[in-house]
C-alpha positions as CSV (number, residue, x, y, z in Angstrom):
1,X,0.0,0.0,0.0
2,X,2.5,2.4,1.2
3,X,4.8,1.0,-2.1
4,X,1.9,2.1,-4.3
5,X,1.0,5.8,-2.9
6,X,4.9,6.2,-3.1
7,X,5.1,5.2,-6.8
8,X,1.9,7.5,-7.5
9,X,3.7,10.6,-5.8
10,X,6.6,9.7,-8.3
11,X,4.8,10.0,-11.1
12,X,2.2,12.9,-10.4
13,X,5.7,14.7,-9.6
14,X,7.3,13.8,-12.6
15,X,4.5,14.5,-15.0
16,X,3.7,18.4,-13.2
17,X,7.6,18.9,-13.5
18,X,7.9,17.9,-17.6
19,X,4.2,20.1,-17.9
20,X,6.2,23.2,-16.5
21,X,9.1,22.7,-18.7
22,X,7.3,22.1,-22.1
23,X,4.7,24.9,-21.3
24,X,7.8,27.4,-21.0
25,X,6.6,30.7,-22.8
26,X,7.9,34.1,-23.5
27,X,7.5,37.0,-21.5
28,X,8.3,40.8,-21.4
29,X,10.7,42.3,-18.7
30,X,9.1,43.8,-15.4
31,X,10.6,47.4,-17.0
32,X,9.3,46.9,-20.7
33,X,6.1,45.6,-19.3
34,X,5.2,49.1,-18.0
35,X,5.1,51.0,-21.2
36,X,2.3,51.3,-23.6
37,X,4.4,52.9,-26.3
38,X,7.9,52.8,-26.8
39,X,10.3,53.6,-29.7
40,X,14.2,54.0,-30.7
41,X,14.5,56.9,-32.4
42,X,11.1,59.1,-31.9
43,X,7.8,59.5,-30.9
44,X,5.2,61.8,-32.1
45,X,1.3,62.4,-32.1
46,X,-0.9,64.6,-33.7
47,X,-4.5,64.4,-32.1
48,X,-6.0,63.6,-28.6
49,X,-4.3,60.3,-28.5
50,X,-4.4,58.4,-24.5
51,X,-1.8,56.2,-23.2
52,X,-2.5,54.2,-20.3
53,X,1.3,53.4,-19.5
54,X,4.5,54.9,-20.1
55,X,5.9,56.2,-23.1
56,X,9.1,56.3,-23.6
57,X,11.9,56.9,-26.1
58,X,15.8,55.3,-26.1
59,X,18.7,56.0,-27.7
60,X,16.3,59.0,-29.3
61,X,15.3,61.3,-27.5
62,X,12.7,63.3,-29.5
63,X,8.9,63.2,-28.4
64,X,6.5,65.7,-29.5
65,X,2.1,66.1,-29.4
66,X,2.0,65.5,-25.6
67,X,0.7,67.9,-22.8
68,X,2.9,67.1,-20.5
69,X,6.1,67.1,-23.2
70,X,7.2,70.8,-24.6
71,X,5.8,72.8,-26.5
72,X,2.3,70.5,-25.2
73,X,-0.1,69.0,-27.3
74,X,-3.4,66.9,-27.3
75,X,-1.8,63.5,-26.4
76,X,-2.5,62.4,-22.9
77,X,-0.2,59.8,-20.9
78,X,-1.5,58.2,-17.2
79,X,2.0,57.3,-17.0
80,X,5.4,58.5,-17.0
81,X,7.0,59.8,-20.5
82,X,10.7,59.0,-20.5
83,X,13.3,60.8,-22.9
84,X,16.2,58.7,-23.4
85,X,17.6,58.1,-19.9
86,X,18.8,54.6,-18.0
87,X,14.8,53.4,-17.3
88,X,13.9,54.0,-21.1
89,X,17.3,52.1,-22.0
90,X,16.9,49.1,-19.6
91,X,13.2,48.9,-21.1
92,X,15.1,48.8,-24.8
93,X,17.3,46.0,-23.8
94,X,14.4,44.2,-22.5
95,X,12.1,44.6,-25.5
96,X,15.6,43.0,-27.6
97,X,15.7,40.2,-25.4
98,X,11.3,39.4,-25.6
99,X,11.7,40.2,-29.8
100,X,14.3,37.1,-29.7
101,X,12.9,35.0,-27.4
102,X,9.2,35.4,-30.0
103,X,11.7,35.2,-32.5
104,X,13.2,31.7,-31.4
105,X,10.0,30.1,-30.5
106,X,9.2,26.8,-31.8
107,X,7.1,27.3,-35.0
108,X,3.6,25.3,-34.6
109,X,2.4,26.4,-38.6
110,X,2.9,29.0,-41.0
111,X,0.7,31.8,-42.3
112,X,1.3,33.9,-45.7
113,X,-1.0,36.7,-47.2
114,X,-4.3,38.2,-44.6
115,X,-5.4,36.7,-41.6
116,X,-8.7,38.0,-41.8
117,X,-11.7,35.5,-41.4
118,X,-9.6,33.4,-39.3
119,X,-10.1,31.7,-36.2
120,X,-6.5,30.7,-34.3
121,X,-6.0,28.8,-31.3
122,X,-2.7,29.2,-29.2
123,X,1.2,28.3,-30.6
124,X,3.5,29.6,-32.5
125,X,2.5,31.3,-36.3
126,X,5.6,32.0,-38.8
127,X,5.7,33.9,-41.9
128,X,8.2,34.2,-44.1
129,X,6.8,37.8,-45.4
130,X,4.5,40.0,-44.5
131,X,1.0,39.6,-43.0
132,X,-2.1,41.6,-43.4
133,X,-5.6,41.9,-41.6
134,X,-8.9,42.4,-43.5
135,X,-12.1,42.4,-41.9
136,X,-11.9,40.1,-37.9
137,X,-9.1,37.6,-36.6
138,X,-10.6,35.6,-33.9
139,X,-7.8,34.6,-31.6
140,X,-9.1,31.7,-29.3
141,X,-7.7,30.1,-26.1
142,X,-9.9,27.8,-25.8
143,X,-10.7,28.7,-22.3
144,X,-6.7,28.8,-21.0
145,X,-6.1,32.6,-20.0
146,X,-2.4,31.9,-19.9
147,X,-2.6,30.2,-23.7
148,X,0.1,32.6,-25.7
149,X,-0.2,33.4,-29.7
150,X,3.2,34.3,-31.0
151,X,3.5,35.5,-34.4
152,X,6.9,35.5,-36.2
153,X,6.5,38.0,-39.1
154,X,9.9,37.6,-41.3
155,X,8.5,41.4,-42.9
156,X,6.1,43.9,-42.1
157,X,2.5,43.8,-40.6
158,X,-0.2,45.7,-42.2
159,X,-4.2,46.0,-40.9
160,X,-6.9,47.4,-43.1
161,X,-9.3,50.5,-42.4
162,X,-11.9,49.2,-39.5
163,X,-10.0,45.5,-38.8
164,X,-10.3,43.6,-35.8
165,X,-8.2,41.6,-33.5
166,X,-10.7,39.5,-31.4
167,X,-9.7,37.8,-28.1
168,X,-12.1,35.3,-27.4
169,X,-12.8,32.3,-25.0
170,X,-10.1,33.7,-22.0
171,X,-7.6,34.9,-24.4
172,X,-5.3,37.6,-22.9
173,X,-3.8,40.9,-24.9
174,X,-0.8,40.3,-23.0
175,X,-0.4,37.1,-23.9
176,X,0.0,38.0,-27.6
177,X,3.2,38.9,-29.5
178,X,3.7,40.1,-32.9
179,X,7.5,39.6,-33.8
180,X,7.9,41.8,-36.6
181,X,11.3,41.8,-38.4
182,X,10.0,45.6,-40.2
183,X,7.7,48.1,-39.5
184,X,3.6,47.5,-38.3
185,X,1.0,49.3,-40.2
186,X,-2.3,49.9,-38.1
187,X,-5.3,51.2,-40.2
188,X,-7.6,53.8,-39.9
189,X,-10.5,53.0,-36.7
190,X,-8.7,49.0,-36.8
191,X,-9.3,47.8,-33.2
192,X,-5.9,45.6,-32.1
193,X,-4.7,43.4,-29.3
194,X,-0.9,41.9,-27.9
195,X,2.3,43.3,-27.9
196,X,3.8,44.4,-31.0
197,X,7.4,44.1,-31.1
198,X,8.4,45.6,-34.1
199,X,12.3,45.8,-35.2
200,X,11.9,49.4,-36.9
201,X,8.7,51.4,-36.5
202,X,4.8,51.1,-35.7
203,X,2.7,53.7,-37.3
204,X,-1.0,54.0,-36.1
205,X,-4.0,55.2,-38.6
206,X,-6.1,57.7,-36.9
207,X,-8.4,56.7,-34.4
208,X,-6.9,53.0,-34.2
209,X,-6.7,51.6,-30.8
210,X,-4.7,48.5,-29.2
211,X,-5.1,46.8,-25.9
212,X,-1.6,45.7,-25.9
213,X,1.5,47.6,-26.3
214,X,3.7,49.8,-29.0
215,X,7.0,48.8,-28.9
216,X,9.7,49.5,-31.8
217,X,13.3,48.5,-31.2
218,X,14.9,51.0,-33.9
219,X,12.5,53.5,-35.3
220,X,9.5,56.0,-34.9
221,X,6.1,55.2,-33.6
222,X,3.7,57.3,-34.9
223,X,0.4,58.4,-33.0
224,X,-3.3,60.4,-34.6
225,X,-5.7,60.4,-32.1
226,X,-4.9,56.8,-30.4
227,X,-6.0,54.5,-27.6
228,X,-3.3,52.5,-26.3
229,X,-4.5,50.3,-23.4
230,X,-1.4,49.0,-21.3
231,X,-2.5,45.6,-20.1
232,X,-3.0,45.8,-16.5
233,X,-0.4,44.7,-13.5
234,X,2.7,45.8,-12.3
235,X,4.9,45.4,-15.1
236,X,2.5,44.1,-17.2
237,X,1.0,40.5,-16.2
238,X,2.9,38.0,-13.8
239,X,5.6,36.5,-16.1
240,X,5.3,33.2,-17.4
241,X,8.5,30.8,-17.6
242,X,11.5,32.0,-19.9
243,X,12.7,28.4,-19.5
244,X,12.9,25.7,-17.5
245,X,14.2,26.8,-14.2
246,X,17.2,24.6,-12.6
247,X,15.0,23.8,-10.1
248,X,12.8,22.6,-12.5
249,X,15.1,20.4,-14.2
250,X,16.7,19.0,-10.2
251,X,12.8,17.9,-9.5
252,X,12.8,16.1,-12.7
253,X,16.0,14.4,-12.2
254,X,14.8,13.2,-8.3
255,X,11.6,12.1,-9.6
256,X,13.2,9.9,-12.3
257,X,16.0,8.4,-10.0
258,X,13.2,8.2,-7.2
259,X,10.8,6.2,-9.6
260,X,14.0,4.1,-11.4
261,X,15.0,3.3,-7.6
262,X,11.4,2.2,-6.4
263,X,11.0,0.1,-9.6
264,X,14.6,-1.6,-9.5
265,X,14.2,-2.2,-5.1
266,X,13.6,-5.8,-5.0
267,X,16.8,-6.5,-7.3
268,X,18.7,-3.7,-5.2
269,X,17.9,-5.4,-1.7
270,X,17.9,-9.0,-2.9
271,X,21.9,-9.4,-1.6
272,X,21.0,-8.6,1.8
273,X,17.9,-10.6,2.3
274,X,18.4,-14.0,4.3
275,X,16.4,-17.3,3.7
């Protein structure tokens, strides 16, 4: 009895250890996390765009449309705007390290011309060019709020006038990235959701909004009258697994030898047993 309930414990360990390790996902850095919009080289707004979140700009230094920003403008931000400086930089080097890790993921199908029409459930979606959106993508998590959708866009990312991004079923904004090894196109009123993590620039259409964040590595991002809802948290969302922790990998190493050792005892105490 006592054998059996030792043997179970074995294996329930074993099989929650391997589920943390092959569930690994990507996640942004605690600084990164906190901005809604953040670019390389500028930022600039022309309308009554709102940012819940940071905004911030690194190396560049140039921001311009915002009330709280010289010589003012329209643009709102509920958070801090940062000009260059260590927190905008350590937010750069942080959005580098998420754009590779998206970039790196394990690709689970490929996608070429528009995703409108579609309905997608979690894992990993490569292009090898650019992508478009006409019309609704229905991204579904099938009831898991911590299912991610990477997409790994090898060029740019374009949505039409009045698209949609959809989350349904539990799916999370913050739990979607767009790797884009360009520039990302919003269109005019498109409604988006996730992270974009774009290598150059992100250019808005006027009036498009995104529950997600803005986040360019090199170039400009490009406001007209904007929402940009930060997804809430400090830092964003509690960050899921990078990779298998050591710890991780020492509880699945115990629960092997633990299990090889309770399966192999009769041959390992047979020498010492007397007739």
């Amino acid at each position: 009895m006592k054998g059996g309930l030792l043997k179970k414990i074995a294996v329930l360990l074993l099989w929650s250890t391997l589920s943390v390790c092959l569930n690994a996902q990507i996640a942004l850095g605690p600084t990164v996390g906190t901005f809604g919009v953040l670019a390389g080289s500028t930022v600039t707004n022309s309308g009554p765009t709102v940012v819940l979140g940071n905004l911030g700009v690194s190396p560049g230094t140039a921001i311009t449309g915002f009330a709280a920003i010289a010589p003012g403008g329209p643009g709102l931000v509920s958070g801090t705007i940062y000009s260059a400086g260590p927190f905008a930089a350590q937010a750069q080097s942080e959005l580098t390290a998420a754009y590779n890790a998206a970039a790196a993921a394990a690709s689970t199908a490929t996608k070429a011309g528009d995703l409108g029409g579609q309905t997608l459930f979690p894992g990993v979606y490569t292009s090898s060019s650019t992508l478009g959106i006409t019309g609704t993508l229905i991204l579904d998590a099938q009831g898991n709020p911590n299912a991610q959708f990477i997409f790994q866009i090898a060029s740019g990312l374009t949505t039409a006038t009045n698209s949609v991004v959809l989350l349904q079923n539990g799916a999370q904004a913050s739990n979607v990235f767009w790797q884009i090894g360009s520039s990302a196109t919003l269109g005019t009123t498109s409604t988006f959701a996730g992270n974009i993590l774009a290598l150059a620039s992100i250019s808005f259409g006027t009036g498009a909004t995104i529950q997600g964040r803005a986040l360019a590595r090199t170039g400009a991002v490009t406001l007209l009258s904007n929402s940009i809802n930060t997804p809430a948290g400090p830092g964003g969302p509690p960050p899921p697994l990078v990779t298998p922790a050591p710890s991780s990998l020492i509880l699945v190493t115990t629960a092997l030898l633990g299990l090889g050792i309770y399966q192999g005892r009769k041959r390992l105490f047979r020498p010492f047993r007397t007739n």
